[in-house]
TORPA-4810 file (N, C-alpha, C, O; in nm, 3 decimals):
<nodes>
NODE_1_0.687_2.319_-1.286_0.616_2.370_-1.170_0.527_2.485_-1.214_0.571_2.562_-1.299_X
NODE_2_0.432_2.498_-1.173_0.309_2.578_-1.217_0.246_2.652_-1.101_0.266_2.625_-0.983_X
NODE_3_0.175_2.739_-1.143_0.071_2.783_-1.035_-0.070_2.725_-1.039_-0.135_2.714_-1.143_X
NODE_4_-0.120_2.681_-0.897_-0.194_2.572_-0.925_-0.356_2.639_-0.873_-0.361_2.723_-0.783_X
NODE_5_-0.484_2.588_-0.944_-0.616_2.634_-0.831_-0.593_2.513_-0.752_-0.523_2.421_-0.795_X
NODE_6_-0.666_2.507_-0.608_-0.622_2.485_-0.477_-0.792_2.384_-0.454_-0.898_2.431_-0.412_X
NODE_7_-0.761_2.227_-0.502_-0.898_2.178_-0.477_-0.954_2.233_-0.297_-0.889_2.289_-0.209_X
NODE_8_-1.076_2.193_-0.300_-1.184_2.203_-0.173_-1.086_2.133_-0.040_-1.056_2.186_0.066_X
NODE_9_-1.047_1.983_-0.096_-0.987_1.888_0.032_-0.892_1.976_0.071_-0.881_2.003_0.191_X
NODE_10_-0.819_2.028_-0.013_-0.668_2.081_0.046_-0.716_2.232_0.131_-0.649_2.269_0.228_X
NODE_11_-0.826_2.304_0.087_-0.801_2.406_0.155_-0.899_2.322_0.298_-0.900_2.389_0.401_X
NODE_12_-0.979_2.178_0.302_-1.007_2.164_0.473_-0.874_2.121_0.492_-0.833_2.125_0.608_X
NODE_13_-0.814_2.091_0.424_-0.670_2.028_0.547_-0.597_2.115_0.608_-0.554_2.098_0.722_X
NODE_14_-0.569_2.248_0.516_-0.523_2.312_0.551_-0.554_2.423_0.680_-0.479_2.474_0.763_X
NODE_15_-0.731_2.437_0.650_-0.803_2.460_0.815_-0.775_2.361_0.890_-0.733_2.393_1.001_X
NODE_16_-0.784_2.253_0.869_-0.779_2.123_0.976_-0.642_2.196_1.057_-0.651_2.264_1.160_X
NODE_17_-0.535_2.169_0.994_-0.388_2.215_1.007_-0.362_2.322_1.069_-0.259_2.343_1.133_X
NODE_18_-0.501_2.433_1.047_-0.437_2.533_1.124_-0.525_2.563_1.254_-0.492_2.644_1.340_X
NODE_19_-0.641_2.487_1.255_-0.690_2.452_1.356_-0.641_2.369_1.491_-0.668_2.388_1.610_X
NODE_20_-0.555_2.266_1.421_-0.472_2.226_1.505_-0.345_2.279_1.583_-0.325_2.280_1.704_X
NODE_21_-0.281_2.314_1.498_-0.165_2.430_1.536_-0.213_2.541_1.594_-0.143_2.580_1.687_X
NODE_22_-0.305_2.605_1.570_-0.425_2.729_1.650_-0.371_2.828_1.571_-0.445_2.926_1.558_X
NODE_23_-0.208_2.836_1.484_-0.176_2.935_1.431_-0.125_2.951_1.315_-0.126_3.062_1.260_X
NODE_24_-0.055_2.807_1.241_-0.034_2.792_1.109_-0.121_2.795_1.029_-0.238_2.768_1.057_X
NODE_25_-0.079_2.830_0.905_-0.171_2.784_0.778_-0.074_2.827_0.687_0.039_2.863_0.719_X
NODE_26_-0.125_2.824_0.557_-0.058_2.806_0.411_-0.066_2.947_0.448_-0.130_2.998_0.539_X
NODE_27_0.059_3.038_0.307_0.012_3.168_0.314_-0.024_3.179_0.189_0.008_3.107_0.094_X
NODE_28_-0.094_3.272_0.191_-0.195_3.299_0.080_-0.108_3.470_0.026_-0.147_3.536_-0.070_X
NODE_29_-0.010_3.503_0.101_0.067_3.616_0.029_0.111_3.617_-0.090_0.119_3.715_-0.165_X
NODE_30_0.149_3.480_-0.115_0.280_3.441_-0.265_0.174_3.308_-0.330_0.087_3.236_-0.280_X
NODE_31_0.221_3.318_-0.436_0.188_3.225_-0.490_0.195_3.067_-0.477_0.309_3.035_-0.446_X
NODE_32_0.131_2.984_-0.487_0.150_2.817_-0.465_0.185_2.806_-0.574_0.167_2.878_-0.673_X
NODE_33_0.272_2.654_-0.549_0.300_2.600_-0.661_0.272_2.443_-0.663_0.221_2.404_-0.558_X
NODE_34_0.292_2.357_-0.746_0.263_2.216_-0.737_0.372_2.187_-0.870_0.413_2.242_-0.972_X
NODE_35_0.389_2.061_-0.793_0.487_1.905_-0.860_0.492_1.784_-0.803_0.500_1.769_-0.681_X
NODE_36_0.490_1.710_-0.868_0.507_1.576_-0.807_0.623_1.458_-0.836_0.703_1.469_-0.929_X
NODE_37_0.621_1.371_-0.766_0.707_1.308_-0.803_0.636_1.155_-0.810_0.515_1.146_-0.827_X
NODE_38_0.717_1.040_-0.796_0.654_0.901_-0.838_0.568_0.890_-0.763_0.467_0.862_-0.828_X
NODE_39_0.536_0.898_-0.618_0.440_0.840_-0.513_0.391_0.969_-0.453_0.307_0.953_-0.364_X
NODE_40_0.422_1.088_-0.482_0.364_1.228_-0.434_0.322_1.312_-0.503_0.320_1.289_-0.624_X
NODE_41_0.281_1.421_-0.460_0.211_1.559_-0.550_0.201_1.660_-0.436_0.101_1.659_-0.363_X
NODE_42_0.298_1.746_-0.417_0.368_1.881_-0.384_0.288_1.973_-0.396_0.257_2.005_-0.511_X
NODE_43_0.213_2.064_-0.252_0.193_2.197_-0.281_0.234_2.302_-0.209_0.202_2.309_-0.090_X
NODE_44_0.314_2.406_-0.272_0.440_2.446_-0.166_0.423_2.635_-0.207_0.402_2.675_-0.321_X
NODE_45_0.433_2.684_-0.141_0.504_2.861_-0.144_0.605_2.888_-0.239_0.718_2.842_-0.222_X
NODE_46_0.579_2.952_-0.332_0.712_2.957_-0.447_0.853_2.995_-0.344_0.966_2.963_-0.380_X
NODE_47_0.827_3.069_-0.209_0.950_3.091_-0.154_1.030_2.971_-0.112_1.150_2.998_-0.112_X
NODE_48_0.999_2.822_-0.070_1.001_2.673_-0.056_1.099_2.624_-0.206_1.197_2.550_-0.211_X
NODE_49_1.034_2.689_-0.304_1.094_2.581_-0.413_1.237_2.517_-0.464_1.252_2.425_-0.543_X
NODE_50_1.317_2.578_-0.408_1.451_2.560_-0.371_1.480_2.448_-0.254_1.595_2.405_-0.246_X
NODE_51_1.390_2.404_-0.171_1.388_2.294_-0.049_1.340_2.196_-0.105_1.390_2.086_-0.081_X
NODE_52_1.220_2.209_-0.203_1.128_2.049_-0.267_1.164_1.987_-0.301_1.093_1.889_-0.281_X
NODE_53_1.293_1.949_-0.385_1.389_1.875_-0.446_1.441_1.791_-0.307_1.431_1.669_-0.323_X
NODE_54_1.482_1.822_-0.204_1.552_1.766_-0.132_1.407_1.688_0.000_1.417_1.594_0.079_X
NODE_55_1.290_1.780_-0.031_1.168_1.672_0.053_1.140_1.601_-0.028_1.105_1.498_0.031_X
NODE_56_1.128_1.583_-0.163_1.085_1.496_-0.257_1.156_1.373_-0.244_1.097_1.266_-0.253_X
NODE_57_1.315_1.385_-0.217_1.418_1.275_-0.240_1.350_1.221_-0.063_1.319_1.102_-0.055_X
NODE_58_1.336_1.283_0.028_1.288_1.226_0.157_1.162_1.160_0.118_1.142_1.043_0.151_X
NODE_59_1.078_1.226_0.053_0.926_1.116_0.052_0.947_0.987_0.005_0.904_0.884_0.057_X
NODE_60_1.039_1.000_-0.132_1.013_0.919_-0.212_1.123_0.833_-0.136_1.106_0.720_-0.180_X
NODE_61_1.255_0.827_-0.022_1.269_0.783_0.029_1.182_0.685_0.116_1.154_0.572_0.074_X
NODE_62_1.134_0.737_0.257_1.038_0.685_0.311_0.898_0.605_0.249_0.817_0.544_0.318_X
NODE_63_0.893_0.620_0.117_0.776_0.544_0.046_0.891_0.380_0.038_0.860_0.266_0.074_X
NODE_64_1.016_0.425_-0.021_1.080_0.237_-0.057_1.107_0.184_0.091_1.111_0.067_0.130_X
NODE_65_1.127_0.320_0.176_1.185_0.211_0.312_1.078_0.133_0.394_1.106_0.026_0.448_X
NODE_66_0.959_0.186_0.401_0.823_0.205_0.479_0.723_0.132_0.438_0.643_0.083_0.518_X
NODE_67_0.711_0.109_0.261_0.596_0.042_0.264_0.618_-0.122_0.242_0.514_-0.184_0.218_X
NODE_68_0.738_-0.198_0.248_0.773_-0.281_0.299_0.702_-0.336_0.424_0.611_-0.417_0.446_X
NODE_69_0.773_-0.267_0.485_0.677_-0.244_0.616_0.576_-0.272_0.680_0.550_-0.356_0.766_X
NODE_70_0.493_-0.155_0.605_0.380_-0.145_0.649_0.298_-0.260_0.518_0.215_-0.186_0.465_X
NODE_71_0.294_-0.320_0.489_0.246_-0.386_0.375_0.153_-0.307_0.335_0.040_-0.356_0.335_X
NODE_72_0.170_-0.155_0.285_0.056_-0.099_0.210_0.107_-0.007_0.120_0.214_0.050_0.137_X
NODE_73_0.039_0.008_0.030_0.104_0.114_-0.032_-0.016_0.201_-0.116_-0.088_0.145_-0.199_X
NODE_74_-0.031_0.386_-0.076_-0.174_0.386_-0.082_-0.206_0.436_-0.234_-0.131_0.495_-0.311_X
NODE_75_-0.320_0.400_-0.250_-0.382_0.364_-0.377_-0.378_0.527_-0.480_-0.398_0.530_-0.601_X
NODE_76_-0.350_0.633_-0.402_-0.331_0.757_-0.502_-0.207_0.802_-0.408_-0.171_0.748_-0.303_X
NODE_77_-0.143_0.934_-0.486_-0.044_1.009_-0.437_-0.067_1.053_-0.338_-0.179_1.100_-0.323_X
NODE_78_0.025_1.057_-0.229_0.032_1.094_-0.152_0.028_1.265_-0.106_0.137_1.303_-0.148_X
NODE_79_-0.029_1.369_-0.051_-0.026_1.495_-0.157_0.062_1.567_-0.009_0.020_1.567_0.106_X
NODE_80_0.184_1.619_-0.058_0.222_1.696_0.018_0.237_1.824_0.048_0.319_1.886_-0.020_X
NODE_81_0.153_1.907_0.173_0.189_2.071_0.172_0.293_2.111_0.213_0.316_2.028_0.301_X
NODE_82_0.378_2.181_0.213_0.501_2.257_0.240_0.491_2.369_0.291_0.496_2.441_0.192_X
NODE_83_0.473_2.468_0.423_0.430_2.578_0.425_0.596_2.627_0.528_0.698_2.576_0.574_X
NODE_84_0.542_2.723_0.518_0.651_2.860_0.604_0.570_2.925_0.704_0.584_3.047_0.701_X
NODE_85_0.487_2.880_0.797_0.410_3.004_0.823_0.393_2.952_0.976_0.306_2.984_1.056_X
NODE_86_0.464_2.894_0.986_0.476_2.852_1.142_0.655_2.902_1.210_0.741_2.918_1.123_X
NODE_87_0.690_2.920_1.336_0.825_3.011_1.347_0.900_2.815_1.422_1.013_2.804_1.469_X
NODE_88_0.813_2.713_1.412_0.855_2.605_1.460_0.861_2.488_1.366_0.762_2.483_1.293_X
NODE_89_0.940_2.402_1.349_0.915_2.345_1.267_0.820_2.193_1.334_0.842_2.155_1.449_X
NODE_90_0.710_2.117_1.235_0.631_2.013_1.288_0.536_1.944_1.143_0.539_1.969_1.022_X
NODE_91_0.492_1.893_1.188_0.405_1.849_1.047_0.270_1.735_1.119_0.260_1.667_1.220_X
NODE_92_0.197_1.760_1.019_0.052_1.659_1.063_0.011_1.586_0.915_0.039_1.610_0.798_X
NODE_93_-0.069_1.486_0.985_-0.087_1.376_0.845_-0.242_1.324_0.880_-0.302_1.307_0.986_X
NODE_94_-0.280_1.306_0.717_-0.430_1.268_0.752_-0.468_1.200_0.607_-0.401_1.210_0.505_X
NODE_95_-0.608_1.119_0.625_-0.643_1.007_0.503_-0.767_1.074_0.471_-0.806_1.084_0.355_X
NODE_96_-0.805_1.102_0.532_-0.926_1.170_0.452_-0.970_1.287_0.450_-0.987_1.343_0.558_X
NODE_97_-0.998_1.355_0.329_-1.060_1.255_0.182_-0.964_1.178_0.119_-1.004_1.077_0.060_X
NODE_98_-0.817_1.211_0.121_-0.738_1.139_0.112_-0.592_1.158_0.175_-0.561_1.221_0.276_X
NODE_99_-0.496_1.071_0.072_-0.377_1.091_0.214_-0.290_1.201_0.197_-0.226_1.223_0.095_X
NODE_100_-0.290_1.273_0.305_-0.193_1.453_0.284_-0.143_1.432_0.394_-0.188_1.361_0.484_X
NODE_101_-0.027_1.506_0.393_0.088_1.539_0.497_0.060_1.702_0.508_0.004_1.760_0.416_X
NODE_102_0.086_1.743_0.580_0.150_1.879_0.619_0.263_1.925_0.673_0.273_1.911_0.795_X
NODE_103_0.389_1.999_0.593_0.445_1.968_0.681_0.541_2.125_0.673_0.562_2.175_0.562_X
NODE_104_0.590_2.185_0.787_0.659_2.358_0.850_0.770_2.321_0.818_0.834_2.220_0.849_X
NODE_105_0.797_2.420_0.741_0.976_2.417_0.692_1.040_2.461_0.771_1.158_2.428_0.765_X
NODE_106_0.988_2.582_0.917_1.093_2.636_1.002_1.158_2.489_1.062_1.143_2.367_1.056_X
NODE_107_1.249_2.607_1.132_1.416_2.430_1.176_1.330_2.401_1.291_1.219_2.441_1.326_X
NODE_108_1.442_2.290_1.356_1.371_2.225_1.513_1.453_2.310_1.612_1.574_2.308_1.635_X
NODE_109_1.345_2.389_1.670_1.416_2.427_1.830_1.460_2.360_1.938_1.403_2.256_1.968_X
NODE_110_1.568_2.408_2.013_1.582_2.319_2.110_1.491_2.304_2.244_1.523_2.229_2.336_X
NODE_111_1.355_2.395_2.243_1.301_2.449_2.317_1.170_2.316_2.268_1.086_2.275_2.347_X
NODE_112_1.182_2.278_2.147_1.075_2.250_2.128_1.037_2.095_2.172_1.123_2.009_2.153_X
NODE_113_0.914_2.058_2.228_0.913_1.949_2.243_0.929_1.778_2.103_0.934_1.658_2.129_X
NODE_114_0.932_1.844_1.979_1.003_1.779_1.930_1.171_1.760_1.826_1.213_1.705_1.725_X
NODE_115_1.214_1.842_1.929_1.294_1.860_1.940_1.448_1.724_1.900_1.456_1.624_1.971_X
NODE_116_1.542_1.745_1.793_1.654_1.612_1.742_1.704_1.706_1.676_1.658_1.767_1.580_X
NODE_117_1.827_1.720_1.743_1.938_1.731_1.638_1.975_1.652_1.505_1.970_1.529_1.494_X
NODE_118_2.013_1.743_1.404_2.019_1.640_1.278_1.937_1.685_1.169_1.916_1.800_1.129_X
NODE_119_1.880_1.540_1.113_1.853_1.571_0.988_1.658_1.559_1.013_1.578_1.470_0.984_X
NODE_120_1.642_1.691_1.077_1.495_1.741_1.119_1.381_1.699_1.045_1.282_1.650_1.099_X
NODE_121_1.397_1.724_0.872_1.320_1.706_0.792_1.304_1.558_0.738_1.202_1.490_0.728_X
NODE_122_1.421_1.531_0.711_1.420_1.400_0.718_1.302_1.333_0.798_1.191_1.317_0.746_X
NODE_123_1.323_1.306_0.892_1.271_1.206_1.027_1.072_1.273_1.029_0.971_1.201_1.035_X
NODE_124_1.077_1.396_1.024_0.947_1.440_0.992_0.861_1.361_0.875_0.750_1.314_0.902_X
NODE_125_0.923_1.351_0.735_0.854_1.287_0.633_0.846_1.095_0.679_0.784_1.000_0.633_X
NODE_126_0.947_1.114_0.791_0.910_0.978_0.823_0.811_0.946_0.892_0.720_0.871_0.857_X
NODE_127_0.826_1.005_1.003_0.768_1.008_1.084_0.588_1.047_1.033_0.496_0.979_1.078_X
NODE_128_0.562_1.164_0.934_0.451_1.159_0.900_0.393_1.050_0.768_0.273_1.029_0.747_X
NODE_129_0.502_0.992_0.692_0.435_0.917_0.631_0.381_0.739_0.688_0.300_0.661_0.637_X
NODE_130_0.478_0.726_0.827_0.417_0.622_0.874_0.296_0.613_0.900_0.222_0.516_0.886_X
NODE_131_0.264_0.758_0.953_0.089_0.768_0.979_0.044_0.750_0.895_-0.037_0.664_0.929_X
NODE_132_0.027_0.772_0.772_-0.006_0.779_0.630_-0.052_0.616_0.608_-0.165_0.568_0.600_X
NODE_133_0.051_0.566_0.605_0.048_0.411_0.619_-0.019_0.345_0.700_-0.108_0.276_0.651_X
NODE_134_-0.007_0.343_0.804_-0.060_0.319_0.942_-0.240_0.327_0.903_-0.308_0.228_0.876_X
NODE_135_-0.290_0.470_0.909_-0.419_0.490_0.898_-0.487_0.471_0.782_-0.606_0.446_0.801_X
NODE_136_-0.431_0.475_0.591_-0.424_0.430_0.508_-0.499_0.319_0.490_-0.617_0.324_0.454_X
NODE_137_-0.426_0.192_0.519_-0.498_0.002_0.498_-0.636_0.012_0.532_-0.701_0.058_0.626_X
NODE_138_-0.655_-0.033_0.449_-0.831_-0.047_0.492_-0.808_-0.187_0.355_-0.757_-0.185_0.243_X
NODE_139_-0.891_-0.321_0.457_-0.950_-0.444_0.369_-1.114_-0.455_0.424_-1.157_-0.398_0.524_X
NODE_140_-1.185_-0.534_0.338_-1.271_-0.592_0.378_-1.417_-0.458_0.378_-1.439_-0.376_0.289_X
NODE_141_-1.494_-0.476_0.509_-1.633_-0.415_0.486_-1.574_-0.308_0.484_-1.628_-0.253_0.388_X
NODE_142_-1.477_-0.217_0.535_-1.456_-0.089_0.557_-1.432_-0.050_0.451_-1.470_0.065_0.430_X
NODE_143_-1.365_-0.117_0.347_-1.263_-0.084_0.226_-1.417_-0.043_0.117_-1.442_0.062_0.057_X
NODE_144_-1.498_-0.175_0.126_-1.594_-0.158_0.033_-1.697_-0.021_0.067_-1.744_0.033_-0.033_X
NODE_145_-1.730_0.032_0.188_-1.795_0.159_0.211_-1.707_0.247_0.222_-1.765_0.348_0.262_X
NODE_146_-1.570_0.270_0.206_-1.547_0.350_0.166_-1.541_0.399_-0.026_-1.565_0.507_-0.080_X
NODE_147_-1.501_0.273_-0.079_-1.555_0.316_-0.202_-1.678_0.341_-0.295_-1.674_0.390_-0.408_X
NODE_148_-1.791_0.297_-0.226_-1.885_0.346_-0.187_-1.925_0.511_-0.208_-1.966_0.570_-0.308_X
NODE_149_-1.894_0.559_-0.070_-1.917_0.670_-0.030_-1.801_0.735_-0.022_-1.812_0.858_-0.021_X
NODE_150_-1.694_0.691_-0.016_-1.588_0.797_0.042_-1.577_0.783_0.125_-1.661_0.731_0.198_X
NODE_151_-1.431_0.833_0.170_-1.382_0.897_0.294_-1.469_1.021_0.347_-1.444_1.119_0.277_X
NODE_152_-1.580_1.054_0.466_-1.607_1.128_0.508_-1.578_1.230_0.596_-1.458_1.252_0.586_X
NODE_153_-1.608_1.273_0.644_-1.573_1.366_0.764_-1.712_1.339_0.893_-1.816_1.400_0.871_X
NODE_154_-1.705_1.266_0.994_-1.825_1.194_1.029_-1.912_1.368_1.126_-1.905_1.388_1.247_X
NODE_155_-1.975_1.451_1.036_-2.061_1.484_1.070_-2.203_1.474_1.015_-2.233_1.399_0.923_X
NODE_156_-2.290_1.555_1.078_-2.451_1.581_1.021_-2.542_1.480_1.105_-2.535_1.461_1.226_X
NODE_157_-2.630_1.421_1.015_-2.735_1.360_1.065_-2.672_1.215_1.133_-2.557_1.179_1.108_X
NODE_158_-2.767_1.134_1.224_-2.674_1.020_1.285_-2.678_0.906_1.166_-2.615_0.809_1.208_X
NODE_159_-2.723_0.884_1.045_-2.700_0.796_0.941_-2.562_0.844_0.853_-2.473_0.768_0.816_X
NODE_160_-2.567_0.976_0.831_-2.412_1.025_0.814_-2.275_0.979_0.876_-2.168_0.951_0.821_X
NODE_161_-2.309_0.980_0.992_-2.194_0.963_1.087_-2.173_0.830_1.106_-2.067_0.782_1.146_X
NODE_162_-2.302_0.754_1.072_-2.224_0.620_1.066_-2.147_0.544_0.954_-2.053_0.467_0.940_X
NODE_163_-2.260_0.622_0.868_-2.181_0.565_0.766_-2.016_0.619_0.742_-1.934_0.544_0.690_X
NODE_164_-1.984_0.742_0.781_-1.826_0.766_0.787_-1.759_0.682_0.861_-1.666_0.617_0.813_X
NODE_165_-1.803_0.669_1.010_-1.708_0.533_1.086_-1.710_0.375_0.986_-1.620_0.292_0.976_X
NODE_166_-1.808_0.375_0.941_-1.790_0.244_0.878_-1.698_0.227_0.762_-1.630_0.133_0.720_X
NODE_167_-1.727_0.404_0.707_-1.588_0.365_0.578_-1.463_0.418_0.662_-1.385_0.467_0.580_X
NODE_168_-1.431_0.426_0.741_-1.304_0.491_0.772_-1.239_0.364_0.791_-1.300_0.260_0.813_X
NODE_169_-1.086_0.375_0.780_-1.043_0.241_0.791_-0.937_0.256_0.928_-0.875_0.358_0.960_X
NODE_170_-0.937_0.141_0.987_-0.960_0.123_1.128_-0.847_0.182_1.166_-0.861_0.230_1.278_X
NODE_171_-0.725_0.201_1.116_-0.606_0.251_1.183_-0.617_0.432_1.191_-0.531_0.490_1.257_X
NODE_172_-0.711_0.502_1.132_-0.710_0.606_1.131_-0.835_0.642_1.284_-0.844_0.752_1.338_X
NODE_173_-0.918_0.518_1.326_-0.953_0.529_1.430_-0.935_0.489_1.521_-1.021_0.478_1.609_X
NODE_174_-0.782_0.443_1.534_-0.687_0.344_1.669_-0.684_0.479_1.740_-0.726_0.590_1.708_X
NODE_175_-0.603_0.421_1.876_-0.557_0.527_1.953_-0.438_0.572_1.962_-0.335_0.508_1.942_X
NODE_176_-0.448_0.694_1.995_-0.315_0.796_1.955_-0.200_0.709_2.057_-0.086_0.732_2.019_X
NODE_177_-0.203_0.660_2.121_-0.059_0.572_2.154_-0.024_0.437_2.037_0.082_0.378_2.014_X
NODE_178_-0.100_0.428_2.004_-0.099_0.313_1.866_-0.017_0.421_1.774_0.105_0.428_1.779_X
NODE_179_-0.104_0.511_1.683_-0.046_0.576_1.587_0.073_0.688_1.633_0.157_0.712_1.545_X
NODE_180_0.084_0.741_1.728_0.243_0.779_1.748_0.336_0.684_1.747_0.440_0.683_1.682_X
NODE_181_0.283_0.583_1.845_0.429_0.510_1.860_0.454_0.413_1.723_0.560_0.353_1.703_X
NODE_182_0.345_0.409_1.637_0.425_0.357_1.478_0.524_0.450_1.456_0.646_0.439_1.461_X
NODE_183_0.442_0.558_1.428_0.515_0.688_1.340_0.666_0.725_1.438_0.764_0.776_1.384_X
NODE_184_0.664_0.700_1.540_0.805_0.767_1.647_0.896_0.649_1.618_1.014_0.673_1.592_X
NODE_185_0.852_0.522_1.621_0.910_0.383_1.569_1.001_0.402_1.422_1.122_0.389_1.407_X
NODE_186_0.902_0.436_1.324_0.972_0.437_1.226_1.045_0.572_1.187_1.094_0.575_1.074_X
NODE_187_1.059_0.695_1.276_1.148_0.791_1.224_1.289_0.741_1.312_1.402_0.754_1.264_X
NODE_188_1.269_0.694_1.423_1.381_0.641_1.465_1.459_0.543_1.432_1.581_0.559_1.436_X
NODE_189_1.391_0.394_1.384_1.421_0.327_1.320_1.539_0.341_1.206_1.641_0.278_1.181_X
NODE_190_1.457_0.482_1.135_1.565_0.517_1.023_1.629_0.630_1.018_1.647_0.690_0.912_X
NODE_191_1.675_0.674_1.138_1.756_0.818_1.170_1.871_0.783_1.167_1.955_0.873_1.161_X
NODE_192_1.932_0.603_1.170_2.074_0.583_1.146_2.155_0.612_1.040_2.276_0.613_1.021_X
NODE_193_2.027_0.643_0.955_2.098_0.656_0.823_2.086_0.807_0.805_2.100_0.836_0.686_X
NODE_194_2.067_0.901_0.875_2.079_1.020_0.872_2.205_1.067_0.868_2.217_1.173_0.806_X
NODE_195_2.323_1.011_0.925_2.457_1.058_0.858_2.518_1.018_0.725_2.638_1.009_0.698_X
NODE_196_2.384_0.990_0.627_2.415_0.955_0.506_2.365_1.084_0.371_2.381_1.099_0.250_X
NODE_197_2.297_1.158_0.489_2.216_1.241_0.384_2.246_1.383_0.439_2.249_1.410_0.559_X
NODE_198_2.268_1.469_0.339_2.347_1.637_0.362_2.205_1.696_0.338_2.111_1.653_0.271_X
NODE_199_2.221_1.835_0.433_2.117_1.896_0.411_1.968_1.872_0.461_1.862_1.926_0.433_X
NODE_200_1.998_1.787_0.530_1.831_1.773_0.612_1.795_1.873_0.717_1.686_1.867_0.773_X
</nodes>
């Protein structure tokens, strides 16, 4: 584990992330670190590094149970952030530029609307890597403009923006009752086996 420089994508996700939350973000107090494992690549708060071992065994979980599944399995690592800087625990997932998770190490409140007793973290890496999957697949014209051009971010001029909808691949532009109820599907799906695993 190393101290890592922090590519361009990760610090928009990490605005994305805290744009969304209105109040999280990475902290920039302590140092980052990075590791990976077979299907991931870890970037976490050296105060975290004592927890990564046990999200790692969850990713790389949810990668054998999930991409069965989902018949996909995506074409680079999956890159996961780890932060502390939220007092709730939650996580968000996204494909482009490519596929990252985000995900708050605080516990689950009972206050909170996502709220499960148990094995919290667990069901989170599930729950966010289904999205992963889910929005991920891309065949056909979409697949080829995105390699192309990339995964965009559909702003600027209106030839910009189309060309991002055209490479985006279609599950990342379904509707949010589509992509929750995968992702709520498959953390539940596999929460039976949560009295198999210590420490979630």
């Amino acid at each position: 584990m190393t101290r890592t420089s922090i590519p361009v994508y990760v610090i928009v996700m990490m605005c994305w992330a805290g744009a969304q939350a209105q109040v999280g973000r990475m902290p920039v107090n302590e140092p980052l670190l990075e590791t990976e494992s077979a299907h991931f690549l870890y970037i976490y708060s050296q105060s975290l590094s004592d927890q990564v071992p046990m999200l790692a065994r969850y990713c790389e979980e949810a990668y054998v149970r999930l991409t069965p599944v989902f018949k996909w399995t995506p074409r680079q690592k999956t890159m996961v952030l780890y932060a502390d800087s939220l007092d709730e625990h939650n996580g968000m997932a996204s494909v482009s530029p490519r596929p990252m998770i985000m995900v708050y190490a605080a516990g689950s409140a009972p206050e909170s609307t996502i709220y499960e007793p148990g094995f919290y973290l667990r069901r989170t890496v599930f729950h966010e890597f289904a999205h992963i999957l889910a929005m991920d697949a891309q065949y056909g014209f979409d697949d080829t403009m995105a390699r192309i051009f990339g995964r965009v971010m559909p702003v600027g001029d209106l030839l910009s923006i189309l060309i991002a909808v055209c490479a985006a691949p279609p599950g990342e532009l379904g509707p949010r009752w589509y992509q929750e109820g995968l992702a709520i599907w498959a953390e539940t799906e596999f929460s039976e086996h949560d009295s198999a695993h210590a420490g979630g």
